[in-house]
C-alpha positions as CSV (number, residue, x, y, z in Angstrom):
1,X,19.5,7.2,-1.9
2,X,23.3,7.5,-3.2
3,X,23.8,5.5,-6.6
4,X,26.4,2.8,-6.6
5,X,29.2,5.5,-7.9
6,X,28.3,8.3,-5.3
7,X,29.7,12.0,-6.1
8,X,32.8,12.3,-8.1
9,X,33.8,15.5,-8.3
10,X,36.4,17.3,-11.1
11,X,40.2,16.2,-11.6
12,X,40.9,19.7,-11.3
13,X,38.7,20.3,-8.1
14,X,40.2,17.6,-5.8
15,X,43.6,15.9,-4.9
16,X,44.6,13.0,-7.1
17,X,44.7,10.3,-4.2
18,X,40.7,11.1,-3.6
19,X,39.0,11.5,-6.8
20,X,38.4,8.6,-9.6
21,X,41.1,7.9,-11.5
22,X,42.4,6.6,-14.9
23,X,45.3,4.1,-15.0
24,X,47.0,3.2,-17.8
25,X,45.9,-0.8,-18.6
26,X,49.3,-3.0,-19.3
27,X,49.3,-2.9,-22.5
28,X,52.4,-3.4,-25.2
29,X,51.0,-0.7,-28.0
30,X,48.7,1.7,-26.3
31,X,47.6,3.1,-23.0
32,X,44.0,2.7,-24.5
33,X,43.3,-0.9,-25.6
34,X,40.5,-1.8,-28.4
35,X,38.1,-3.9,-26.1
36,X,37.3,-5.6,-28.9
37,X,41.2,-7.3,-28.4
38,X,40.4,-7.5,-24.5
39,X,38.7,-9.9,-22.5
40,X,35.8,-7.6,-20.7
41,X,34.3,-6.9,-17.4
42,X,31.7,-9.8,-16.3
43,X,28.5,-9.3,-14.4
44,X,30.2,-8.6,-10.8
45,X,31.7,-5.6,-12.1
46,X,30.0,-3.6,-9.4
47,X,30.6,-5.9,-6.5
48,X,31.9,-5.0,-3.4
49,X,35.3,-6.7,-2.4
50,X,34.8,-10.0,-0.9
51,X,37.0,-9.0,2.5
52,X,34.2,-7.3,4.0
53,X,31.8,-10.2,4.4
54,X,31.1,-10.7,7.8
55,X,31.5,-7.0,9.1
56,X,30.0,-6.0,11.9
57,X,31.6,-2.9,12.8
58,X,31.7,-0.4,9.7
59,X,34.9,-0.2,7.9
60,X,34.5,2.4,4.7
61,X,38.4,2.0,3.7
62,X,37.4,-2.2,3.2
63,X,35.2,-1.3,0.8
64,X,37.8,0.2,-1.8
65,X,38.1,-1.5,-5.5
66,X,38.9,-0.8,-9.1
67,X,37.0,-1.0,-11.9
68,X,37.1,-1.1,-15.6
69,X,35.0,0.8,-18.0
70,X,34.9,1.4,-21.3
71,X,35.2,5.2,-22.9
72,X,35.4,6.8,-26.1
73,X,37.6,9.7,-27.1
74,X,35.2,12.1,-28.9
75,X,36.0,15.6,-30.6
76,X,34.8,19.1,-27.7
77,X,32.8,20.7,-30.8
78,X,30.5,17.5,-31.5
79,X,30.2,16.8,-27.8
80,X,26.8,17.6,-27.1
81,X,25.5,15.9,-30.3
82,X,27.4,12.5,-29.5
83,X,25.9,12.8,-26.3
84,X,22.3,13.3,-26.8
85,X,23.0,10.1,-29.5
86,X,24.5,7.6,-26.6
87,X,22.0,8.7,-23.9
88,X,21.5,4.9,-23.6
89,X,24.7,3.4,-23.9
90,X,26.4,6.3,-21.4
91,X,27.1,5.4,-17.5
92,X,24.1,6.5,-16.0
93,X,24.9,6.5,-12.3
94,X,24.0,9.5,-10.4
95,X,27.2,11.0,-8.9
96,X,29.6,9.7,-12.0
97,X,30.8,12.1,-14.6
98,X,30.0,10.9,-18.3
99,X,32.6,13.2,-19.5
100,X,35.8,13.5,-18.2
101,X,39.1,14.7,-19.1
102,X,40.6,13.7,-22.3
103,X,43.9,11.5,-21.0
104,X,46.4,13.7,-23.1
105,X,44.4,16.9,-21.2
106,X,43.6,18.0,-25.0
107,X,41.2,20.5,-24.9
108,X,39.8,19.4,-28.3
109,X,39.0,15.8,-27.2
110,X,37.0,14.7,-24.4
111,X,36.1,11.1,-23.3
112,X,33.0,9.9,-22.9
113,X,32.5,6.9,-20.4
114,X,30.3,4.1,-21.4
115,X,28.0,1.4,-19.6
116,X,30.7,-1.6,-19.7
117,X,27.3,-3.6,-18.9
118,X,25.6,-2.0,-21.9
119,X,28.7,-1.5,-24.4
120,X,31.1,-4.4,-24.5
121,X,33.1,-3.7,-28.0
122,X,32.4,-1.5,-30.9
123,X,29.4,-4.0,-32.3
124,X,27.4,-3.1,-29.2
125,X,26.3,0.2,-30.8
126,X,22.8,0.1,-31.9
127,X,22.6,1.2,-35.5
128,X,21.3,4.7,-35.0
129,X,24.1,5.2,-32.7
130,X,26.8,3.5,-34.6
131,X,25.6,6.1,-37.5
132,X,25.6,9.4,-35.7
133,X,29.3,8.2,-34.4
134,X,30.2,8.2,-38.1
135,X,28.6,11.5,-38.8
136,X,30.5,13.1,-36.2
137,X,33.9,11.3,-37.2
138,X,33.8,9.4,-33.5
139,X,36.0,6.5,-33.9
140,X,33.7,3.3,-32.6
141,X,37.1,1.7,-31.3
142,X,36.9,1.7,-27.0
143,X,39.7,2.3,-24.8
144,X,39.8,0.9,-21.1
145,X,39.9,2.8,-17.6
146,X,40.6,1.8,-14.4
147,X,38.2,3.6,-12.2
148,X,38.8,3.7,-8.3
149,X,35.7,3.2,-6.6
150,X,35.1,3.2,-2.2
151,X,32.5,2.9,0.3
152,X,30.5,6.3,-0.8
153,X,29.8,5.0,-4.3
154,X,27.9,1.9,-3.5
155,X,23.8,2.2,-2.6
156,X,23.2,0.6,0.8
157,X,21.6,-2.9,-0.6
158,X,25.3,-3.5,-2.2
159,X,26.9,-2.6,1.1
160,X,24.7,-5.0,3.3
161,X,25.1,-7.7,0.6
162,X,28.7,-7.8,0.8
163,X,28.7,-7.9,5.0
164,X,25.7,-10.0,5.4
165,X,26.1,-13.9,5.3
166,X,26.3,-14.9,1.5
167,X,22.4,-16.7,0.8
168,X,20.6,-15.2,3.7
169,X,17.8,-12.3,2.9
170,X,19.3,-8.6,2.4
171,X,17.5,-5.8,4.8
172,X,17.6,-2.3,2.9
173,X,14.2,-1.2,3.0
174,X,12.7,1.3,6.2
175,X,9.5,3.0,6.4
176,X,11.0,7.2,6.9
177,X,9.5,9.1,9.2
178,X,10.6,12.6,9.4
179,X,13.8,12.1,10.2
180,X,13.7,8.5,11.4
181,X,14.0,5.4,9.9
182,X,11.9,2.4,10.8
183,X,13.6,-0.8,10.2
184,X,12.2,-4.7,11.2
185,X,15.0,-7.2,11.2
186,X,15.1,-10.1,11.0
187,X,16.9,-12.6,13.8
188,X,20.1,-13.0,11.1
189,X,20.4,-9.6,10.7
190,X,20.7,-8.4,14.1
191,X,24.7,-8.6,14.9
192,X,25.1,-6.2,12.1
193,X,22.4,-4.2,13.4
194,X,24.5,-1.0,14.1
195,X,26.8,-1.5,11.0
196,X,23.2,-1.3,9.3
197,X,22.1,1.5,10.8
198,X,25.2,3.6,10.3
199,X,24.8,2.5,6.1
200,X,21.2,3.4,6.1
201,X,22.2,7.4,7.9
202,X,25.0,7.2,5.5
203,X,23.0,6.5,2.3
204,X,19.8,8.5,3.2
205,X,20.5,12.5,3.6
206,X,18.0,13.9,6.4
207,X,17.9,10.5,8.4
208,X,19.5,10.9,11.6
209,X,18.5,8.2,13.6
210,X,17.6,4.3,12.5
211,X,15.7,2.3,14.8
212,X,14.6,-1.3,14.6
213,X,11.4,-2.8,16.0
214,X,12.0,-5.1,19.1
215,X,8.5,-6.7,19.2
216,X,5.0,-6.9,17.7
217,X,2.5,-3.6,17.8
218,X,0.4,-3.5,21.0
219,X,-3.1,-3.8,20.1
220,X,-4.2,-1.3,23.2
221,X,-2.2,1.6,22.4
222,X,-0.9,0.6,19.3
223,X,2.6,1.2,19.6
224,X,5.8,-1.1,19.9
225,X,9.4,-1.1,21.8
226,X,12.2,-0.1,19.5
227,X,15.6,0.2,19.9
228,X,18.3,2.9,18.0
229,X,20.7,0.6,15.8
230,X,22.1,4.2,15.0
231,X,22.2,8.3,15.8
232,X,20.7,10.0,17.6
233,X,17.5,9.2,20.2
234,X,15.3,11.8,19.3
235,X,12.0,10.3,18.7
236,X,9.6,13.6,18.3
237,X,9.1,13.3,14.3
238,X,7.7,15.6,12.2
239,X,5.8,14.5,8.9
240,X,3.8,15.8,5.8
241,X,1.0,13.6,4.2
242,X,-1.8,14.6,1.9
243,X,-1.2,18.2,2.6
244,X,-1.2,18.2,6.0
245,X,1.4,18.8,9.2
246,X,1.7,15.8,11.9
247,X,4.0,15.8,15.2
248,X,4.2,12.9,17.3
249,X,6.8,10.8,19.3
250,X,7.2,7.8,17.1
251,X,8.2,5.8,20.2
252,X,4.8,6.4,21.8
253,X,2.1,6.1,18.9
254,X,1.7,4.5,15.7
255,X,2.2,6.3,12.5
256,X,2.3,4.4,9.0
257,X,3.6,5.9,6.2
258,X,2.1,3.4,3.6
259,X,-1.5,4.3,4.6
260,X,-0.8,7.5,2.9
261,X,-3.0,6.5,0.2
262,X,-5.8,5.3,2.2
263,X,-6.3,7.6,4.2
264,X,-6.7,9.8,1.5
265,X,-9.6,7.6,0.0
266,X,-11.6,7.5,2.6
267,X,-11.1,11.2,3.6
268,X,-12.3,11.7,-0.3
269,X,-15.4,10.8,0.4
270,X,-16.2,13.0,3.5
271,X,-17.9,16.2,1.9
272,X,-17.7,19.8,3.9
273,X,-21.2,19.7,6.2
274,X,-20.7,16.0,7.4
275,X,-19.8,14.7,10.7
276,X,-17.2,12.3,11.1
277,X,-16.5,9.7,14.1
278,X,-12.8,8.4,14.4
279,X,-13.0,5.6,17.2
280,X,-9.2,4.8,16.8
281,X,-8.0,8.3,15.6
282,X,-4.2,8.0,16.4
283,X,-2.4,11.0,16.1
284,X,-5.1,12.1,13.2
285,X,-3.9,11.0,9.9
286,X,-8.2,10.7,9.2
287,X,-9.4,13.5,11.6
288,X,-7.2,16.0,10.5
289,X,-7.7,16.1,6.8
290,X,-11.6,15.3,7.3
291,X,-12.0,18.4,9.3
292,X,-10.0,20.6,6.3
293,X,-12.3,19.4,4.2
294,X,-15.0,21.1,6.3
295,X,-16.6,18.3,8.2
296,X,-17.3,18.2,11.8
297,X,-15.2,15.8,13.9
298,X,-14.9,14.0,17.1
299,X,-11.8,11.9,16.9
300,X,-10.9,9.4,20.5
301,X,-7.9,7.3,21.1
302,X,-7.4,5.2,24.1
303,X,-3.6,6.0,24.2
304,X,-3.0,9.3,26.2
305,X,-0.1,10.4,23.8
306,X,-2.0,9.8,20.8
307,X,-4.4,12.0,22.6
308,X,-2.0,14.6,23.5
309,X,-0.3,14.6,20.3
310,X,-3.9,14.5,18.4
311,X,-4.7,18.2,20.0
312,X,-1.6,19.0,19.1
313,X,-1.6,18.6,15.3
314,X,-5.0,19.6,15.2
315,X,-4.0,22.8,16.5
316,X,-0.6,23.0,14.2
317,X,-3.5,22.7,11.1
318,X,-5.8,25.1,12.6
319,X,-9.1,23.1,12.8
320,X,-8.9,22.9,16.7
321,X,-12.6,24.2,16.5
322,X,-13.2,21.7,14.1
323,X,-11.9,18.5,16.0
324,X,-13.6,17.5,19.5
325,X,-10.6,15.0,20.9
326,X,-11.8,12.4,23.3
327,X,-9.5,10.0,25.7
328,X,-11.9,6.8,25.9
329,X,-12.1,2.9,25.1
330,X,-13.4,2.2,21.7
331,X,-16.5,0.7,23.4
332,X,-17.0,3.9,25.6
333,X,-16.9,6.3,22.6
334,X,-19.3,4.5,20.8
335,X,-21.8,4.3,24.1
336,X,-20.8,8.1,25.2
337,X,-20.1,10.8,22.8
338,X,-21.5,8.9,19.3
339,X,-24.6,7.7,20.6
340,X,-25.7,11.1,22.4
341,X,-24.8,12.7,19.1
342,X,-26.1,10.5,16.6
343,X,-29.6,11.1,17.1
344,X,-29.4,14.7,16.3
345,X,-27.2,14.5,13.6
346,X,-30.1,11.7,12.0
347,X,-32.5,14.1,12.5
348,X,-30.5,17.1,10.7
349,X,-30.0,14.8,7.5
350,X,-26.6,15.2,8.1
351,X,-24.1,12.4,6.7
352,X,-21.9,10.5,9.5
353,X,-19.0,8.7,8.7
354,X,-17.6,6.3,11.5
355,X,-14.1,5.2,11.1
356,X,-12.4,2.4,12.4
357,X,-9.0,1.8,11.9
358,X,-7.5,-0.6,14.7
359,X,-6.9,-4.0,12.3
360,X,-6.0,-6.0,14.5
361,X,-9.3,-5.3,17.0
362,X,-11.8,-3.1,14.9
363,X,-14.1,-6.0,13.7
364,X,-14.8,-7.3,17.9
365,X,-15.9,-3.8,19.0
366,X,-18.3,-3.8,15.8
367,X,-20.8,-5.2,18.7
368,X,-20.5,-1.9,20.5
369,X,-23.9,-0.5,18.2
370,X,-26.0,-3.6,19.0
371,X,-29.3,-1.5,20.3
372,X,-27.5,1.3,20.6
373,X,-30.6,3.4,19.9
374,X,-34.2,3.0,21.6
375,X,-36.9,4.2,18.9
376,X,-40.6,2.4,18.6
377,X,-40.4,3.0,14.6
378,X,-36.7,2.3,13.6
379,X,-35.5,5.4,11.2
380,X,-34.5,4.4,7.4
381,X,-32.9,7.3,6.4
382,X,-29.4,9.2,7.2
383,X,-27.8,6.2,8.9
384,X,-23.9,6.2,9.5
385,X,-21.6,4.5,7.1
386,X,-18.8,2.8,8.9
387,X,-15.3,1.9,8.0
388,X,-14.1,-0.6,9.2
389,X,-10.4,-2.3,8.9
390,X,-9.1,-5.6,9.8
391,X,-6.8,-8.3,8.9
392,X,-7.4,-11.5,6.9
393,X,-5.2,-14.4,6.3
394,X,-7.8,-16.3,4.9
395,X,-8.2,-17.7,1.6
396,X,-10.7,-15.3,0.7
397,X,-9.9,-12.3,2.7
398,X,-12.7,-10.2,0.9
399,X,-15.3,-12.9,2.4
400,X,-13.8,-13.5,5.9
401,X,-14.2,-9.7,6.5
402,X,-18.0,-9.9,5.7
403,X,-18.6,-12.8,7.8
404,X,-16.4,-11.6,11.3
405,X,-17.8,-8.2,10.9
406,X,-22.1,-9.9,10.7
407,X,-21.1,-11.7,13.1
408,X,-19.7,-9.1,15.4
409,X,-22.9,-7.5,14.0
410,X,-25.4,-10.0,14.9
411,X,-26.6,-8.8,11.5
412,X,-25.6,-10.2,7.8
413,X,-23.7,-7.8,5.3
414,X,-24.0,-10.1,2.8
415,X,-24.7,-8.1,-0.6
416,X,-24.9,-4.5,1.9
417,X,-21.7,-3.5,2.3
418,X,-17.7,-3.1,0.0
419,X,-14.9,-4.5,0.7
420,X,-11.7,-2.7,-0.3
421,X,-8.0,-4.4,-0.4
422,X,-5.7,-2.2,1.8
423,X,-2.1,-3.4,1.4
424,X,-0.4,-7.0,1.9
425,X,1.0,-6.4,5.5
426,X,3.0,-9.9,5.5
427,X,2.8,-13.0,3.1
428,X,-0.4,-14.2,3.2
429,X,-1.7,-11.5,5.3
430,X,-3.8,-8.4,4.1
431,X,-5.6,-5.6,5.6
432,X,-8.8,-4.5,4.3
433,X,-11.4,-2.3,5.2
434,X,-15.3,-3.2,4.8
435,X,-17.8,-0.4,4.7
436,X,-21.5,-0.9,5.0
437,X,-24.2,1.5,6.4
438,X,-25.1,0.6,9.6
439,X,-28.5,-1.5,9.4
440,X,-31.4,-0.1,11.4
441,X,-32.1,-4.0,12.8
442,X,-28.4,-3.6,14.4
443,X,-28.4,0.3,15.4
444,X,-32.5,-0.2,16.8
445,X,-32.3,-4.1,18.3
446,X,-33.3,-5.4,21.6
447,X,-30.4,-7.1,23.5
448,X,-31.5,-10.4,25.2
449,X,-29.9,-8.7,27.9
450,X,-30.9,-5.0,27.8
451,X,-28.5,-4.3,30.6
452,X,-25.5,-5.9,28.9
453,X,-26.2,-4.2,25.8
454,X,-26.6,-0.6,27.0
455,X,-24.7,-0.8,29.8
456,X,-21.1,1.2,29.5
457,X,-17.3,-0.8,30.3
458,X,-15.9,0.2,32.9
459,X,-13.2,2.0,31.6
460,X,-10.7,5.1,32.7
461,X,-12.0,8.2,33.8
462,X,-13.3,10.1,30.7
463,X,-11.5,12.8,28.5
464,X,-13.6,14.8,26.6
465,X,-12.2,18.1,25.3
466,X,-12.0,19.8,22.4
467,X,-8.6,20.0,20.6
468,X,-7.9,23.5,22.0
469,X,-8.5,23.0,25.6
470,X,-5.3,21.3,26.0
């Protein structure tokens, strides 16, 4: 993101009219008045002007002011030195030159350009700093710039404060993704919507096209209607997280780039030999790294391009003979492909990881394993570990998991399973994830109604294909 004083480039480099310059302050003695005789900049130094509140359509040239700074006039040979000493009371915006030009264009002077909110007179030097000035025969007394500053110095947040209505909340922050950025406004924000997203393209090299979500995530295909506030409607993102390569069209799937983290912890505790089940795999942000790591994995989404795009990326990591993709319902994947599996795999001693990561749904399809299995003496050993994620605005989140997900179960978890704080998705609103291994009395059970228990949904016809037969 640009800093609040963008690039500012050499006297010598560029034409007068374009690059920050230094006017001479009225003044009856000197061009260069002793701050200490002046009265000095206050805390809106770095305010935008107050004509542009109320924008809507982007006007850069509006955004042109003049500030003040303070500087001192320091000998070429000791240059280095004095800097190294003032490292904290030097201007340390990104894009703004702490040296510059001496005003007579001396070539044994320099002028060294201070942090007017940090330096106000020659007292503001801290004592270290006040002494190496001396050692180097740097006079303490300041002199005064004016310094023209426009539209490509500020950071976005100061540009939307100044347009947006004074008091109301300030939208800077996007999630990036490749080459978009994800945006939710709010209702006050949205008739500067495309003077927003032209400040966000502006401030943010790379992103090319800002969109804002329209409406809440669909809980089927987990996706959500967007619109482009600004640049260009391309849609097909590419992204790199914990080492590995995903494609997708953003406008078609979900992608999160704050489950980063996450997914890497529970990927962590898949070792090389295991066999992993993603029920809600997305585009594979669990499936992909899991099968890297060497495990075995069937990964199913209900959405079709999630599917598609699923193959894809597995193929772009090269563990298409490591992924088995699937195209079903939650319910049927659970009914179909896990429970002819599971059996085996229990038998082999192999450790199985199920993963469910739909929040919104995951804990109501936690029912799906009631009597899944038919076996006269229930097995104790190599049962599945499930992860399962869900949202809580309860006021003991960590509880209300454990009680939807036993009673989705039929079966307390109380004291059998963790419960591990995701993120705060809204104010008082968090996502968790609660993992227990399954409990034979679930996983073995008789329904009351075997029929309705083993029974499949109906459900669209199935896809099951392994990530290179697309």
């Amino acid at each position: 993101m640009l800093s609040i004083f963008g690039r500012i480039l050499s006297i010598r480099a560029r034409h007068k009219a374009n690059i920050p310059h230094f006017q001479k302050l009225s003044c009856a003695t000197s061009p260069f008045t002793n701050l200490a005789q002046t009265p000095f900049m206050d805390a809106k130094l770095y305010k935008a002007p107050p004509q542009v509140r109320g924008m809507t359509s982007l006007d850069k040239d509006a955004f042109a002011q003049t500030i003040t700074v303070p500087a001192l006039r320091v000998p070429t040979r000791f240059l280095n030195k004095v800097m190294k000493s003032l490292k904290n009371a030097t201007i340390q915006r990104p894009g703004v030159p702490r040296v510059v030009q001496d005003k007579e264009e001396s070539s044994d002077f320099r002028l060294v350009l201070l942090d007017p909110h940090r330096v106000t007179s020659g007292a503001s030097f801290r004592e270290d700093e006040a002494e190496a000035l001396r050692s180097f025969d740097v006079s303490q007394d300041l002199q005064q710039f004016d310094l023209k500053l426009t539209y490509d110095n500020l950071k976005s947040e100061e540009v939307l404060e100044a347009v947006l209505p004074q008091g109301q909340d300030v939208t800077s922050a996007f999630s990036r993704i490749g080459h978009i950025a994800h945006m939710n406004l709010r209702d006050h924000q949205l008739p500067y919507k495309n003077l927003i997203g032209k400040v966000i393209m502006d401030k943010n090299p790379g992103v090319t096209c800002v969109v804002n979500k329209t409406n809440i995530i669909d809980s089927a295909y987990r996706n959500f209607k967007m619109e482009v506030m600004a640049g260009e409607e391309n849609m097909i993102a590419k992204v790199k997280e914990n080492g590995s390569t995903y494609e997708f069209d953003f406008s078609c799937v979900y992608w999160n780039p704050r489950l980063s983290t996450e997914h890497q912890r529970v990927v962590n505790l898949v070792k090389r030999g295991d066999t992993v089940f993603d029920v809600f795999a997305g585009v594979g942000p669990f499936a992909i790294p899991a099968a890297r790591s060497g495990a075995t994995v069937y990964a199913n989404d209900l959405n079709p391009e999630s599917y598609k795009w699923l193959q894809h990326n597995s193929k772009v990591n090269k563990v298409e003979g490591k992924v088995k993709s699937f195209n079903l319902d939650g319910r049927a994947f659970v009914r179909g492909p896990f429970k002819r599996e599971l059996p085996a795999l229990m038998k082999e001693n192999s450790r199985v990881h199920v993963v469910m990561n739909l929040p919104a749904l995951a804990l109501d399809f936690l029912d799906s394993f009631r009597g899944l299995l038919h076996q006269e003496t229930p097995c104790d050993e190599n049962l599945p570990t499930v992860h399962c994620y869900g949202f809580s605005k309860d006021d003991n989140p960590e509880r209300d998991m454990v009680e939807r997900a036993s009673l989705a179960l039929g079966f307390t978890l109380e004291d059998r399973c963790s419960v591990h704080f995701v993120r705060n998705v809204a104010p008082n609103k968090d996502m968790l994830c609660v993992s227990f291994t399954l409990p034979k009395e679930v996983l073995f059970s008789q329904c009351e109604d075997q029929k309705e228990c083993s029974e499949e949904p109906a459900s669209k016809r199935q896809k099951c294909e392994t990530a290179d037969s697309s």
